[in-house]
C-alpha positions in Angstrom: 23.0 50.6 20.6 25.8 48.8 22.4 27.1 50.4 25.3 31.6 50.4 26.2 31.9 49.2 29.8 35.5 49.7 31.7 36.9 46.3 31.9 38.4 47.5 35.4 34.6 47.6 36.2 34.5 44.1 35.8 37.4 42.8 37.3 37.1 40.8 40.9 39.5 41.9 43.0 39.5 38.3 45.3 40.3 36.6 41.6 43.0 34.8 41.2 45.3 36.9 38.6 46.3 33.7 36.4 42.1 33.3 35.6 41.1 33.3 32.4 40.6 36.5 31.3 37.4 38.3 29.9 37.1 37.9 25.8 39.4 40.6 24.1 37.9 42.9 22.0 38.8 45.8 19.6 39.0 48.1 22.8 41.5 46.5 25.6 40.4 48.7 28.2 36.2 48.6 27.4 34.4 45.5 26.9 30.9 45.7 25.1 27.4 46.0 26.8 24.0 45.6 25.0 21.0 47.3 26.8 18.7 45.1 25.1 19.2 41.9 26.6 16.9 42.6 29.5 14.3 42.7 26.9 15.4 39.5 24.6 15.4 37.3 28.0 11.7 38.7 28.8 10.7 37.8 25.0 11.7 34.6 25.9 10.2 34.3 28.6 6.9 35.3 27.9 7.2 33.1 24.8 7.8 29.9 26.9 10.6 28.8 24.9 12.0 27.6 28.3 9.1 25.3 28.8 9.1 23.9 25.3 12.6 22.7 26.1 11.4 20.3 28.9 7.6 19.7 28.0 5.4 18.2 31.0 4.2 14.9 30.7 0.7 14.6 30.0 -1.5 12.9 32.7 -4.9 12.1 32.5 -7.6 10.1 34.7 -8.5 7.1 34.5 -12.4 7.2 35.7 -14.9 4.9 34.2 -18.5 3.3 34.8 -19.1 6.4 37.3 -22.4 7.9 36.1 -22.9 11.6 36.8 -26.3 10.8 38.5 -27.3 7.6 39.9 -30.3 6.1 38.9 -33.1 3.3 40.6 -33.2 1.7 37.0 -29.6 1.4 36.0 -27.8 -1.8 35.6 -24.5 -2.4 37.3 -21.3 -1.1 35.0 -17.8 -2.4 35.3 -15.6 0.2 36.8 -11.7 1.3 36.6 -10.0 4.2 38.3 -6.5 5.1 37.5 -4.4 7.3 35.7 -2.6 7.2 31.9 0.8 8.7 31.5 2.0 10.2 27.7 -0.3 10.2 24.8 -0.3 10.5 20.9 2.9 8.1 20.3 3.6 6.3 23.4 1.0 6.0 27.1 1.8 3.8 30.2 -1.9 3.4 32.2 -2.6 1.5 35.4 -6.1 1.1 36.7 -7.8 -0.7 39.9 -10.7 -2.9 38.2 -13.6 -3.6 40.0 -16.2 -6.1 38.1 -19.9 -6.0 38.2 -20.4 -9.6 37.9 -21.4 -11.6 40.9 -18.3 -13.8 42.4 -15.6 -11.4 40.9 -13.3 -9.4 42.5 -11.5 -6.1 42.3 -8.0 -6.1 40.4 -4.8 -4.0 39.3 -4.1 -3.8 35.7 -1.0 -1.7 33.9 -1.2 -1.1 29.9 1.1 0.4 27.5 0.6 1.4 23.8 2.5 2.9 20.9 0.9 3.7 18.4 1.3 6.3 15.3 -1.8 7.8 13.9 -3.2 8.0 10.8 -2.8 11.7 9.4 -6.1 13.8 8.8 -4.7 15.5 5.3 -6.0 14.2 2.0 -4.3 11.6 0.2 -3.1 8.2 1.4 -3.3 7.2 5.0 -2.0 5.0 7.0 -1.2 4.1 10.6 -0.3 1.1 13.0 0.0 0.2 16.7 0.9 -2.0 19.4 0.6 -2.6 23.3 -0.7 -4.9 25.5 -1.7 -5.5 29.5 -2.5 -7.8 31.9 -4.1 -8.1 35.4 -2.5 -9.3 38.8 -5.5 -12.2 38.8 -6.0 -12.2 34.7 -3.3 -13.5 31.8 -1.3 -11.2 29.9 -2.9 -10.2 26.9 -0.9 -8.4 23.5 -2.7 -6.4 20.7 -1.8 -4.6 17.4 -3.4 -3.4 14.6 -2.7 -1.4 10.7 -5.0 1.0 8.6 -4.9 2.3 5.0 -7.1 4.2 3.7 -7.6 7.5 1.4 -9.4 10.3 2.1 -10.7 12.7 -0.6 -12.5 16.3 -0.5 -15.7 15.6 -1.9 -17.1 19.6 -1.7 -15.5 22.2 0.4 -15.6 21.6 4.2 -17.4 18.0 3.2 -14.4 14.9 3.0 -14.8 11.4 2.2 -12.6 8.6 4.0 -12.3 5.4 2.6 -10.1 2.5 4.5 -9.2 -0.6 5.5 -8.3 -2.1 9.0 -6.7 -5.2 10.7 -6.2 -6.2 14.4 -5.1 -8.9 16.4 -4.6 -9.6 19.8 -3.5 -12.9 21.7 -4.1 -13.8 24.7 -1.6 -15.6 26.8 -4.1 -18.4 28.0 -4.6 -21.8 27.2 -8.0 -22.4 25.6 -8.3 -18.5 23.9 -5.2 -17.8 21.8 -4.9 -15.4 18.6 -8.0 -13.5 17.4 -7.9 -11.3 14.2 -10.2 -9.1 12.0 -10.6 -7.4 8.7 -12.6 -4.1 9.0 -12.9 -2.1 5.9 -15.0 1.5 6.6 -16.5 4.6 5.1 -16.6 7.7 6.9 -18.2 11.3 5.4 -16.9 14.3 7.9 -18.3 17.9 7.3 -16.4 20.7 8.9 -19.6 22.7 10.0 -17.5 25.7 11.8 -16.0 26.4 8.5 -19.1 25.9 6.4 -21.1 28.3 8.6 -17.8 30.4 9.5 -18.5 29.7 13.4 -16.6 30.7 15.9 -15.6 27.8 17.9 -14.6 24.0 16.2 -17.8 22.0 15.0 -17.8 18.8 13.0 -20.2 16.0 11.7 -18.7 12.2 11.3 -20.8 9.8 9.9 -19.1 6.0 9.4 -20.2 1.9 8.5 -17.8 -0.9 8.8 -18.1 -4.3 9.0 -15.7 -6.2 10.7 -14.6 -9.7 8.7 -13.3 -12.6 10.9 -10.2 -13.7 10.2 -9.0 -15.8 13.2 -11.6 -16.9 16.5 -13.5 -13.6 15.8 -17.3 -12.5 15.2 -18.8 -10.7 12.5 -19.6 -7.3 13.4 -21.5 -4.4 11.4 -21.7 -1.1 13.3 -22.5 2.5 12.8 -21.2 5.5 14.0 -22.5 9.3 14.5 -20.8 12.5 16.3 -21.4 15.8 16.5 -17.9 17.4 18.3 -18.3 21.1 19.6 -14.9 22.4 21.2 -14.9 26.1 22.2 -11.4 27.5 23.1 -11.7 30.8 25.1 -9.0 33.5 24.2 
């Protein structure tokens, strides 16, 4: 239901008569009022429509070779604090290094990466990336690296992935240079809180690769297991 307002209602008497005047509408003397807008600009509100239109930044900490309990037996770990700005397609990180060697010294480092991922529907997959880094005492240093793959369903809630990877980095340092590897890999990943309808996200990935030297690189054969739990409370 829209309400007719008295334009004389609406008219400020300190205005300047040669202002532009209100819309016309069918009734010169009423201009049109519609209750609900109160409760379209709460909708909107409570929908956060206004907050999509300028979305935060993501920030996360940077906070490694900190255990959660120290130990008598436990050997020394590098450790970096810092923060990473952005995520998913583009992320700006600086750290403050300190080394557990003997002799070596804490440093600064700032990295930056742009990458876009590989998708996680069946079919063909691919994805590539970029960034690089260096230290205040160390030499720059840039990286990259492609995948294709193709991932399958197998059985319900049970998928089979199937790719192949290269990477490179070079460092800017006389002596070290350009390093590159092949890796091709199998991976088997089983939805478990669809296959046993849980209530929270549950899955099982299982890989083997084996990483083929191209450039100044070792052969490497690893294998990987994770179980990933995620509850989300409502």
């Amino acid at each position: 239901m829209q309400l007719p307002i008295p334009r004389g209602a609406l008219l400020d008497p300190d205005a300047n008569g040669t202002d532009a005047a209100a819309p016309v509408v069918a009734d010169s003397d009423a201009v049109v009022f519609n209750p609900a807008l109160a409760a379209i600009g709460r909708a909107d509100t409570a929908s956060g429509a206004h907050l999509r239109a300028r979305a935060p930044i993501p920030v996360d900490i940077i906070r490694k070779g900190f255990p959660a309990r120290e130990t008598m037996t436990g050997a020394d770990q590098d450790r970096s604090v810092g923060f990473k700005l952005g995520q998913d397609a583009f992320s700006l990180s600086t750290s403050l290094n300190a080394p557990a060697g003997p002799g070596t010294s804490r440093d600064a480092r700032l990295d930056w990466r742009w990458a876009r991922p590989a998708s996680t529907d069946p079919g063909v997959i691919w994805g590539v990336s970029t960034g690089g880094g260096g230290a205040v005492g160390g030499n720059p240093e840039q990286t990259g690296d492609a995948t294709i793959g193709y991932r399958q369903q197998l059985f319900p809630h049970l998928m089979l992935t199937t790719q192949l990877g290269m990477a490179g980095n070079y460092v800017f340092a006389a002596g070290d240079g350009f390093h590159s590897a092949l890796t091709p890999e199998v991976k088997l990943s089983v939805d478990l809180a669809k296959a046993a309808d849980l209530p929270w996200q549950a899955s099982f990935d299982l890989a083997l690769a084996r990483k083929l030297p191209l450039v100044a690189s070792d052969y490497e054969t690893r294998g990987t297991a994770l179980l990933s739990l995620k509850y989300r409370w409502q």
